[in-house]
BATITOR-260971 format. One line per field, with one value per residue (C-alpha): residue number from 1; residue in three letters; x, y, z. Coordinates in Angstrom, 3 decimals, padded with zeros to 6 digits. Layout:
i = c(NUM  ...)
aa = c(Ala  ...)
east = c(X  ...)
north = c(Y  ...)
up = c(Z  ...)
***
This chain:
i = c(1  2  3  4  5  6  7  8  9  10  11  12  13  14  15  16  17  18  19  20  21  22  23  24  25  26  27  28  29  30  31  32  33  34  35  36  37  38  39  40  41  42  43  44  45  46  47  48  49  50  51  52  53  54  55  56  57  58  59  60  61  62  63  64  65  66  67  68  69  70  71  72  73  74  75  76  77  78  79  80  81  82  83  84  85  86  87  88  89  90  91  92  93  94  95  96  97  98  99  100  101  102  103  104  105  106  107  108  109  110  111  112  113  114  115  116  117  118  119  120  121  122  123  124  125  126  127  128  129  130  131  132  133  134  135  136  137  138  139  140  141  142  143  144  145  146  147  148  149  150  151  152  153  154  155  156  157  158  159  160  161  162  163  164  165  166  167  168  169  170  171  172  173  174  175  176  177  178  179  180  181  182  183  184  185  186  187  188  189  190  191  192  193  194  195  196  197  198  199  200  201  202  203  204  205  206  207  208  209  210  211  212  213  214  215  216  217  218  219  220  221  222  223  224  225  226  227  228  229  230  231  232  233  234  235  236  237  238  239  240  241  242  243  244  245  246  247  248  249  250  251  252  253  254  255  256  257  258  259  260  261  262  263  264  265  266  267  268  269  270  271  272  273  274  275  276  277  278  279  280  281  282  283  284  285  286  287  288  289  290  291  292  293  294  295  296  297  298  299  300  301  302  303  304  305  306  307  308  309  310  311  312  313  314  315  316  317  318  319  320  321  322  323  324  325  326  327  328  329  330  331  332  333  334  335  336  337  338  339  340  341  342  343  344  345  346  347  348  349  350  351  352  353  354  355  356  357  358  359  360  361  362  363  364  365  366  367  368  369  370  371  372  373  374  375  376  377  378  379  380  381  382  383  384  385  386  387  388  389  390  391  392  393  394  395  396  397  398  399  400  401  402  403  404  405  406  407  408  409  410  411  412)
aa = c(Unk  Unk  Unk  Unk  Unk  Unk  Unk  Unk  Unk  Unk  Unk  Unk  Unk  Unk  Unk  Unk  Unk  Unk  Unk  Unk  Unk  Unk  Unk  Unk  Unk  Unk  Unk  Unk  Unk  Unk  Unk  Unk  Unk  Unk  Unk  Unk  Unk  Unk  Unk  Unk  Unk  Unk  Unk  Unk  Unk  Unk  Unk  Unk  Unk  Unk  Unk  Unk  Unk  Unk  Unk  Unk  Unk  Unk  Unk  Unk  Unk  Unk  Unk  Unk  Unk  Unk  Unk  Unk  Unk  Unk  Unk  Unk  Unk  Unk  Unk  Unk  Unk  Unk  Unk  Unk  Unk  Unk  Unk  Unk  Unk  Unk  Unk  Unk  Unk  Unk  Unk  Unk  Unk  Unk  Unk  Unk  Unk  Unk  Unk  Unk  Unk  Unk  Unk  Unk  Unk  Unk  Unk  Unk  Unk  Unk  Unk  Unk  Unk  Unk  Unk  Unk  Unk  Unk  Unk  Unk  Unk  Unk  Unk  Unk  Unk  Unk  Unk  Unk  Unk  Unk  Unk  Unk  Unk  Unk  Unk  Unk  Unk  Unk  Unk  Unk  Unk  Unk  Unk  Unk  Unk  Unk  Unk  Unk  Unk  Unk  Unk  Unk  Unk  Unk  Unk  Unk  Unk  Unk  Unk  Unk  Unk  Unk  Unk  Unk  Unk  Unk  Unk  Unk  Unk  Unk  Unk  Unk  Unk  Unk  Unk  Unk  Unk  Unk  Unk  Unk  Unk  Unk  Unk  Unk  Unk  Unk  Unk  Unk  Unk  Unk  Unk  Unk  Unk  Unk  Unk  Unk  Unk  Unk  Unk  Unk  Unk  Unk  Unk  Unk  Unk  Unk  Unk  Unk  Unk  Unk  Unk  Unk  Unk  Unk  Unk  Unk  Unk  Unk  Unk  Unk  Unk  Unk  Unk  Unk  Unk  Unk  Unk  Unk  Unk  Unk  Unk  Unk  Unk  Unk  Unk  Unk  Unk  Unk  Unk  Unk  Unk  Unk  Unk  Unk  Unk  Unk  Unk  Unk  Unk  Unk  Unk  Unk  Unk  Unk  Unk  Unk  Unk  Unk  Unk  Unk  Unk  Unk  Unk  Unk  Unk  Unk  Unk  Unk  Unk  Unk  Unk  Unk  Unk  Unk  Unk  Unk  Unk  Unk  Unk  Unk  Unk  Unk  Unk  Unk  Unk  Unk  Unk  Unk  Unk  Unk  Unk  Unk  Unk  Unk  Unk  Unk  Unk  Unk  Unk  Unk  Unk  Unk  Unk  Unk  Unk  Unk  Unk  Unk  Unk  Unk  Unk  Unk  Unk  Unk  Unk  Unk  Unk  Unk  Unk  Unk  Unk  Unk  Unk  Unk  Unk  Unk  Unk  Unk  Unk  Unk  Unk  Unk  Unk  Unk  Unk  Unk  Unk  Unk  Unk  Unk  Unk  Unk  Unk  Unk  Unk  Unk  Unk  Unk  Unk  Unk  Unk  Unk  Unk  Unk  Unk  Unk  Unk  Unk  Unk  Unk  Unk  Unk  Unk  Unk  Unk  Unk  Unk  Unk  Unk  Unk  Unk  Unk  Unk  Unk  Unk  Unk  Unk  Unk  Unk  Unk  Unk  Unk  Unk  Unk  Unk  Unk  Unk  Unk  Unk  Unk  Unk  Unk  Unk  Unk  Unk  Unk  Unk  Unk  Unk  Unk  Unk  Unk  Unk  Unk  Unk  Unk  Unk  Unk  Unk  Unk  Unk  Unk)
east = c(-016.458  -013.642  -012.697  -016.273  -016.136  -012.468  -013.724  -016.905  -014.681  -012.212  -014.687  -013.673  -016.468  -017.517  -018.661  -020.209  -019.229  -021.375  -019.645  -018.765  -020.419  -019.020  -017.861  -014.686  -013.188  -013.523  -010.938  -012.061  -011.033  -008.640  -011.214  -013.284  -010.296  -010.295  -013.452  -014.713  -016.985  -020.625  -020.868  -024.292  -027.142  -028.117  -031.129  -034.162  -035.889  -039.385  -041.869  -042.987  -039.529  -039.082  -042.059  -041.779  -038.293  -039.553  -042.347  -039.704  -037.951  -040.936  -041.834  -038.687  -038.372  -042.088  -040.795  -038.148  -039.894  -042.377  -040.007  -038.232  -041.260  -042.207  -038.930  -039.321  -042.544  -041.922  -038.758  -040.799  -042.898  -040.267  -038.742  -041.539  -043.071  -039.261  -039.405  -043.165  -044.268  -045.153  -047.649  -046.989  -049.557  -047.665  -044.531  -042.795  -040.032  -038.317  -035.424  -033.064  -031.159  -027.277  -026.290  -030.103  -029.761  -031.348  -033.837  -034.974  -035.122  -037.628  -039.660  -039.719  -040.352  -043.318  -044.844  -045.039  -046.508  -043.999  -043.563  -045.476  -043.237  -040.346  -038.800  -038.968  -036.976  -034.522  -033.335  -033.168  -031.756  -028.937  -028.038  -027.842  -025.183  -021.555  -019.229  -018.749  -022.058  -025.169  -027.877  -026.951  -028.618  -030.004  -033.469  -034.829  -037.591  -039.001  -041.580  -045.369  -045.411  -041.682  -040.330  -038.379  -035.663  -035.270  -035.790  -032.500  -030.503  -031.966  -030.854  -027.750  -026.717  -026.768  -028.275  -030.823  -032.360  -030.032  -030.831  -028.958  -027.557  -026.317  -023.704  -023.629  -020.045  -019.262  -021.400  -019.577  -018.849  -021.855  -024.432  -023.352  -023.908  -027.345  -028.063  -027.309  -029.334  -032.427  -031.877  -034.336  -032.751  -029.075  -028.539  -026.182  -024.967  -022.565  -019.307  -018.971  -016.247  -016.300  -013.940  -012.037  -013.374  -012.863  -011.835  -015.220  -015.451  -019.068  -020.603  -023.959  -022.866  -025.528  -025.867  -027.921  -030.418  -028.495  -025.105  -024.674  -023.810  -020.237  -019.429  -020.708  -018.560  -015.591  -016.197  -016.207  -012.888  -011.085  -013.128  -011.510  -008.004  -007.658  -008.836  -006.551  -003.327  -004.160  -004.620  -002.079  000.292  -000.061  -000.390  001.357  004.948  004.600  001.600  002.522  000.857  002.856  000.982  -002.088  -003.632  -003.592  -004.527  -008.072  -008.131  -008.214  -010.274  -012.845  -013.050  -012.911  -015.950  -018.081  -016.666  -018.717  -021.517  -020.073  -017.878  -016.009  -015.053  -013.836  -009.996  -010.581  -011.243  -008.267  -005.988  -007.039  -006.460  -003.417  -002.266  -003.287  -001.605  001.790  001.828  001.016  -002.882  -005.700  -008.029  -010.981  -013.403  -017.057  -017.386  -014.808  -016.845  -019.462  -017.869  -015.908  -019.330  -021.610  -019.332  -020.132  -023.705  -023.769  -025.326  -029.138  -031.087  -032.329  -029.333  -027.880  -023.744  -023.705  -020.524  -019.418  -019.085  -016.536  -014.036  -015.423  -011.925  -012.574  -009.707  -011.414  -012.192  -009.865  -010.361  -008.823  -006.024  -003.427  -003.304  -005.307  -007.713  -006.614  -008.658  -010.984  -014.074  -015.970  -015.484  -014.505  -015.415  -013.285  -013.682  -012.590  -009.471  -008.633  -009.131  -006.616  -003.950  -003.853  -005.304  -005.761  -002.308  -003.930  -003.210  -006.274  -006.325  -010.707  -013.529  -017.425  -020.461  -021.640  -025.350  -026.204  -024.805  -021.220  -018.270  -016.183  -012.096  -010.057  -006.204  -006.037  -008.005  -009.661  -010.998  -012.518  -013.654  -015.599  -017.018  -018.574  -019.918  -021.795  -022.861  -023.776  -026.113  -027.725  -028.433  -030.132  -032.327  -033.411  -033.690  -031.074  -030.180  -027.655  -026.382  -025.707  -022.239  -021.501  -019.667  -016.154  -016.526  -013.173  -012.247  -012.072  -008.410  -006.813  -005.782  -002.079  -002.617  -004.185  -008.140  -011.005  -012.392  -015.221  -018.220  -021.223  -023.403  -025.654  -025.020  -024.380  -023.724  -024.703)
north = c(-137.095  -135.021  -134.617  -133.488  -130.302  -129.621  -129.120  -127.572  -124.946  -124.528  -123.481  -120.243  -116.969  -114.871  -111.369  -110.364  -113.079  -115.593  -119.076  -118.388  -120.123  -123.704  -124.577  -123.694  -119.897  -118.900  -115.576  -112.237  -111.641  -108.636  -106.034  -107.650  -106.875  -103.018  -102.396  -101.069  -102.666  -101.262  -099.610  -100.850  -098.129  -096.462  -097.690  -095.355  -093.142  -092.750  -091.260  -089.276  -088.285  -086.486  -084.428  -082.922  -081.663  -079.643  -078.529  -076.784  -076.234  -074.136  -072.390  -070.986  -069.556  -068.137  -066.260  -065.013  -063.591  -062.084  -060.209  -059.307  -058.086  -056.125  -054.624  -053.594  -051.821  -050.151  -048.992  -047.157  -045.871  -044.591  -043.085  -041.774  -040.532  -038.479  -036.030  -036.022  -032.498  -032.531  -031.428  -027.916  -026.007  -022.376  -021.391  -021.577  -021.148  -024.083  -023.970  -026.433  -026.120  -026.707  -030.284  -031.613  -034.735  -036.380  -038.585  -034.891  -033.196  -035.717  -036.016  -032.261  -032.294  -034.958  -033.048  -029.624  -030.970  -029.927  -034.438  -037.051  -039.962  -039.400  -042.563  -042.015  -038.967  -040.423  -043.221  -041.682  -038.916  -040.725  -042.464  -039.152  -037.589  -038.393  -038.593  -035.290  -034.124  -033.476  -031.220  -027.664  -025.691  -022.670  -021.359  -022.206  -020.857  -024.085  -023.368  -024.799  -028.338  -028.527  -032.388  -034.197  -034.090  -030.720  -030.034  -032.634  -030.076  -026.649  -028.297  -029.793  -026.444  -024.378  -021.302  -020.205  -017.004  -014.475  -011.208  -008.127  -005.696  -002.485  -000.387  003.226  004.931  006.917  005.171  004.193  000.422  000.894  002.030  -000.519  -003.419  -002.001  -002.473  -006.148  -007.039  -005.154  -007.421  -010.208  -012.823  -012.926  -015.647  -015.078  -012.907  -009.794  -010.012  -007.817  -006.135  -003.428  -003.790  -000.909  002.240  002.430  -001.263  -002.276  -001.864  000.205  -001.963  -004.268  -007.580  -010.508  -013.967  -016.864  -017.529  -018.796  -016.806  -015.675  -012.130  -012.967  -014.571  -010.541  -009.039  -011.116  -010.497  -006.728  -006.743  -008.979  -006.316  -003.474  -004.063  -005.857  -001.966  -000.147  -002.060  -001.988  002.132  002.446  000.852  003.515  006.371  009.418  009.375  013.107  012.394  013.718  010.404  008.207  005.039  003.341  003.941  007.576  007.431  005.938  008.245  011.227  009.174  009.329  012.869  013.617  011.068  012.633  016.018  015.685  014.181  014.992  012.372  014.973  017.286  014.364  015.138  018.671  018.461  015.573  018.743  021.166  018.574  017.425  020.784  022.112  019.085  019.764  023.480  022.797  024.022  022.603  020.487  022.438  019.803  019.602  015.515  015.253  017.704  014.987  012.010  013.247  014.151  011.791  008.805  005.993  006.562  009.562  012.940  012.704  014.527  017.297  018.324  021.082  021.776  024.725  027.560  025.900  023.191  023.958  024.377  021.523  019.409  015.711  013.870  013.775  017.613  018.966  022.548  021.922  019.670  019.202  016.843  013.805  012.288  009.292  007.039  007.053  008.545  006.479  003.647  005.167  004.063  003.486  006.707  008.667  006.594  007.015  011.123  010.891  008.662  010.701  014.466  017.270  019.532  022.778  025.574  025.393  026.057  026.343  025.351  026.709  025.631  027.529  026.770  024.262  021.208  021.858  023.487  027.019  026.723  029.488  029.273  032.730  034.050  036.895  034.649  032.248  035.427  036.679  032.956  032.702  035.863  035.010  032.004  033.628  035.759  032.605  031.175  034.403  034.307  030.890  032.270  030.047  030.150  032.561  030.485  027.988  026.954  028.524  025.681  027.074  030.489  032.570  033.662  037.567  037.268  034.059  031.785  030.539  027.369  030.131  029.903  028.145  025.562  022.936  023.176  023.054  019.843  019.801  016.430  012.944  013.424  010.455)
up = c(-012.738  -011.922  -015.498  -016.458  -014.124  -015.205  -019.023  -017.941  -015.873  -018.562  -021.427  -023.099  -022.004  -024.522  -023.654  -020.267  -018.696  -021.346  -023.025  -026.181  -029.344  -029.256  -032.990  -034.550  -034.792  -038.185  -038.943  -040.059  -043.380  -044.108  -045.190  -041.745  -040.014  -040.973  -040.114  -037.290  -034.773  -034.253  -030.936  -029.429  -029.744  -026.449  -024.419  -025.951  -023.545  -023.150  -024.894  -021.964  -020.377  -024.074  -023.646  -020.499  -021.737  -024.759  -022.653  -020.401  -023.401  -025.041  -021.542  -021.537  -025.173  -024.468  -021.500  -023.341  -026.230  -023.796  -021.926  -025.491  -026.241  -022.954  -022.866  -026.079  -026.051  -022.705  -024.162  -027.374  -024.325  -022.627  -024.904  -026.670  -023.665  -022.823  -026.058  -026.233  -025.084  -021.717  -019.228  -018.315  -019.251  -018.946  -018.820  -015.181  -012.868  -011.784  -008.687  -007.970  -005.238  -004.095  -003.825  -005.372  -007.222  -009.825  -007.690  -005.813  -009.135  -010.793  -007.876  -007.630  -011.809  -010.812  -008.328  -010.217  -012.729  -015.187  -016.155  -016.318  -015.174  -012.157  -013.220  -016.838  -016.576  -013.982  -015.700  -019.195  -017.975  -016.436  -019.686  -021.220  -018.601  -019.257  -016.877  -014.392  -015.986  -013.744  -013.646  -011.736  -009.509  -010.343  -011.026  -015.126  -016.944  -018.133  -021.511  -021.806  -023.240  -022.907  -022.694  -020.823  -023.373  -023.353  -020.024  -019.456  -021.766  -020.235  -016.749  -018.030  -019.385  -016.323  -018.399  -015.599  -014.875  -014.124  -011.853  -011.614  -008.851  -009.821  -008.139  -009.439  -009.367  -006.073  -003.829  -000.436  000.854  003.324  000.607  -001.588  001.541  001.923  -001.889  -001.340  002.026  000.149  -002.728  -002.263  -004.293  -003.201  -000.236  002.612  005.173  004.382  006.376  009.588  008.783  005.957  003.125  002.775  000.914  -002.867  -003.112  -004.055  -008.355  -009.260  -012.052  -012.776  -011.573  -012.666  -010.794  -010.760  -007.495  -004.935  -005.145  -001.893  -001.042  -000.061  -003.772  -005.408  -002.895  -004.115  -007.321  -006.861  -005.097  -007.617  -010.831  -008.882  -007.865  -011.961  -013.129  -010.657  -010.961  -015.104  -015.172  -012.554  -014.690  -017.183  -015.416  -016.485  -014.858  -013.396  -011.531  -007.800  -005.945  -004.616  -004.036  -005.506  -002.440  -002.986  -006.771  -005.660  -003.146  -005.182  -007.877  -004.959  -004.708  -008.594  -008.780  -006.043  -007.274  -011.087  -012.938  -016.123  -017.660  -020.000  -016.765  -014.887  -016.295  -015.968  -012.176  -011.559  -012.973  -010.765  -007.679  -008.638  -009.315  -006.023  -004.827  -006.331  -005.006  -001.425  -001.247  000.345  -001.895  -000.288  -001.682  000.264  -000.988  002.058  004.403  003.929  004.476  007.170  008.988  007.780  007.136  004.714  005.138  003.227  003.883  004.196  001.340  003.343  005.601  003.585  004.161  006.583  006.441  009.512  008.485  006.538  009.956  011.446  012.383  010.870  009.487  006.176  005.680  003.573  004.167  007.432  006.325  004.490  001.205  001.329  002.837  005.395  002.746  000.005  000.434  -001.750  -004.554  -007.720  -011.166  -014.097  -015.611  -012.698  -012.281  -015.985  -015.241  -012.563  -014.037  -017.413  -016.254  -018.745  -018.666  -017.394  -014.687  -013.481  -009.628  -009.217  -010.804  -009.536  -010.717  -014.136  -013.047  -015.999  -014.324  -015.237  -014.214  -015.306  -014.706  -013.728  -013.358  -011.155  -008.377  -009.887  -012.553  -009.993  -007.807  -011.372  -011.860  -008.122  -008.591  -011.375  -009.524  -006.393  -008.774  -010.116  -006.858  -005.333  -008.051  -007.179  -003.499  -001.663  001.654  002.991  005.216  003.172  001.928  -001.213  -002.947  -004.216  -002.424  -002.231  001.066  001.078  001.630  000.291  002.835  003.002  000.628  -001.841  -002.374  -001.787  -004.253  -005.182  -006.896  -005.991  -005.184  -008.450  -008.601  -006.828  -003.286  -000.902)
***
C-alpha cells in the first residue's frame, strides 16, 4: 500500500500544477525546436465594458471640436468686431490721464460710447503692445466711426491735441506767470519764487493736456540760457560788457527800447557807445520798471518829467551804467543786436513820429530831431507835462545828453 502512494506522489506535473499526459515523451523535431511557443490569447472583455469606453471616447472628441469651433468663431468676432468701424457717431475728444491703464481706458472707451466691447479692446489690444509699449496719456481727437484698431494706434502713438501759450518778446517774468495761471489747460502750480528776469526765453511753446506749468517753465529756462551762451559765444570781441549777465541786461533795454526789428542794432550802438564813454543810458524802459516793477506800467499812467529824478536802482537817468538786472526777458533778435551792434557814433536816437527812430551822433543833431518831434506831438495836442521821450537838457548834463525814444511801442 505504501508503494502505491509512493508512485502516485512521484508522478511527473505538467503545467499549473496538473499531471502530465501519461504515455511516452515523444521529442520535438529540429524545425519544432526553433519555433516559438504560442503565448495564450488574453481573456476577451465584454461587450459592454467596450462601449462605455468609446462613448467617453466620442464625448470627449465632441467637446473638443465644439470648443475648436467656439473659439474659432468668437475669434472671427473678435477680431472682426476690433477694425469694424465703430460707434461714435461724431468726432470727439478723448482724455486719458497720467498713470491710466488699459483696463481704465476701455472701460472709459465703453462708457463714452466711442466701442462697443471693453473686453474686446483690452485683450486685443494687449496682444498688439510690445514690450515697454502702452497707451499714453494725453487728450486725442478720436474720428466718427473710428475702430478699435485705430484707436489702439492713435493712443499708442501719443500724437494728441496739442495747445499753445505764447510769450511775446520783452514781457517780464511776472507777466509771463500770469499768462500761464490764465491758461486754462496747463495743470499745476507756478513756483513761489520768481526766476530771475530775462532768463525766461519769449517764444510759442506747445504741450499736450496735462503738462503742468512747472515742465513750460523749464523748458523756457533751458530755450534761453542754449540762445544766450550760443550768441554770447560769438559776440563781437570789443563789446564793452563784461559778463553774460550784463549782455541780457542791455538786450532788455534794446528790446523794450524798439518795435522795429531792423533798428534793434541801431539802438544796441548807441547804448553801448554811451556805455564805453561814461554817459548815462537815459532810457525810460528802466524809469518803468524801476517804478512799476515786473508788473509793468498800467496803460493809462503816462511817465511824468519827474519821474525822470525819481532815485530807483533801475532808473538810469539817475545812475550810472546798468541796471542791477534785466528789466525784462529779451528775445533772440535783441540779443543778436547787442552781441554784433551796427559800428556807428551814434550817441541819441528820438522818435521820427512814424513808429521809428532818427540817429544823431552830436547834440545839435539830436536837439534838431526833438524839435521836430516836439512839433509833431503839439499837433496831436499832448500833454505838457508829459515826458518828452529823448528830450535834451538845455545844458548837457556831465554824462553828455539825454536819450530814448519815445514809447510808440511795447511798454508793459
Amino acid at each position: 500500500m505504501s508503494d502505491t502512494t509512493n508512485q502516485s506522489n512521484d508522478a511527473p506535473q505538467g503545467e499549473n500544477g496538473r499531471q502530465a499526459q501519461k504515455g511516452p515523451i515523444i521529442p520535438k523535431s529540429p524545425s519544432e525546436a526553433l519555433r516559438p511557443e504560442r503565448v495564450p490569447e488574453p481573456p476577451k472583455r465584454s461587450k459592454k465594458a467596450r462601449g462605455q469606453v468609446v462613448l467617453f471616447l466620442n464625448f470627449i472628441m465632441t467637446m473638443a471640436v465644439l470648443v475648436c469651433v467656439v473659439a474659432v468663431i468668437g475669434f472671427y468676432y473678435a477680431t472682426s468686431t476690433y477694425r469694424n468701424p465703430g460707434p461714435l457717431q461724431t468726432n470727439t475728444n478723448f482724455i486719458i490721464r497720467n498713470g491710466a491703464g488699459l483696463a481704465e481706458i476701455a472701460s472709459n472707451l465703453e462708457r463714452n460710447a466711442i466701442i462697443s466691447d471693453a473686453r474686446i479692446f483690452r485683450y486685443l489690444t494687449a496682444t498688439h503692445l510690445s514690450a515697454g509699449e502702452s497707451l499714453k496719456a494725453g487728450e486725442y481727437e478720436i474720428k466718427a466711426r473710428a475702430s478699435m484698431s485705430d484707436i489702439m494706434e492713435l493712443l499708442k502713438s501719443g500724437k494728441s491735441i496739442l495747445y499753445s501759450v505764447s510769450f511775446p518778446e520783452g514781457l517780464t517774468v511776472r507777466q509771463m506767470f500770469n499768462r500761464m495761471l490764465e491758461d486754462q489747460v496747463l495743470e499745476g502750480d507756478l513756483p513761489a519764487a520768481l526766476p530771475q528776469e530775462g532768463s525766461l526765453r519769449p517764444d510759442t511753446y506747445k504741450f499736450s493736456r496735462g503738462t503742468k506749468r512747472s515742465e513750460i517753465i523749464q523748458q523756457m529756462a533751458a530755450a534761453q540760457q542754449k540762445i544766450v551762451d550760443q550768441i554770447w559765444d560769438k559776440r563781437d570781441p570789443s563789446l564793452p560788457l563784461r559778463s553774460k549777465e550784463e549782455f541780457v541786461t542791455l538786450a532788455s533795454i534794446v528790446e523794450k527800447e524798439t518795435g522795429v526789428a531792423d533798428e534793434r542794432a541801431h539802438v544796441a550802438s548807441v547804448f553801448l557807445n554811451r556805455l564805453g564813454k561814461g554817459m548815462r543810458l537815459q532810457s525810460d524802459p528802466t524809469i518803468i520798471y524801476g517804478l512799476f516793477g515786473g508788473d509793468g506800467k498800467p496803460a493809462d499812467r503816462p511817465i511824468y518829467q519827474s519821474d525822470l529824478k525819481r532815485e530807483t536802482p533801475y532808473n538810469t537817468y539817475v545812475i550810472k551804467g546798468l541796471p542791477p538786472t534785466p528789466i525784462a526777458n529779451p528775445g533772440k533778435d535783441a540779443l543778436e543786436a547787442v552781441a554784433n551792434p551796427w559800428k556807428t557814433q551814434d550817441l541819441y536816437f528820438v522818435a521820427d513820429g512814424t513808429g521809428g527812430h532818427v540817429f544823431a551822433a552830436t547834440l545839435e543833431e539830436h536837439n534838431a530831431n526833438v524839435k521836430r518831434w516836439r512839433k509833431l506831438e503839439a499837433d496831436k495836442g499832448s500833454d505838457p507835462n508829459i515826458a518828452v521821450d529823448g528830450q535834451p537838457e538845455e545844458q548837457p548834463a556831465d554824462d553828455g545828453a539825454a536819450v530814448a525814444p519815445p514809447k510808440k511801442k511795447k511798454i508793459n
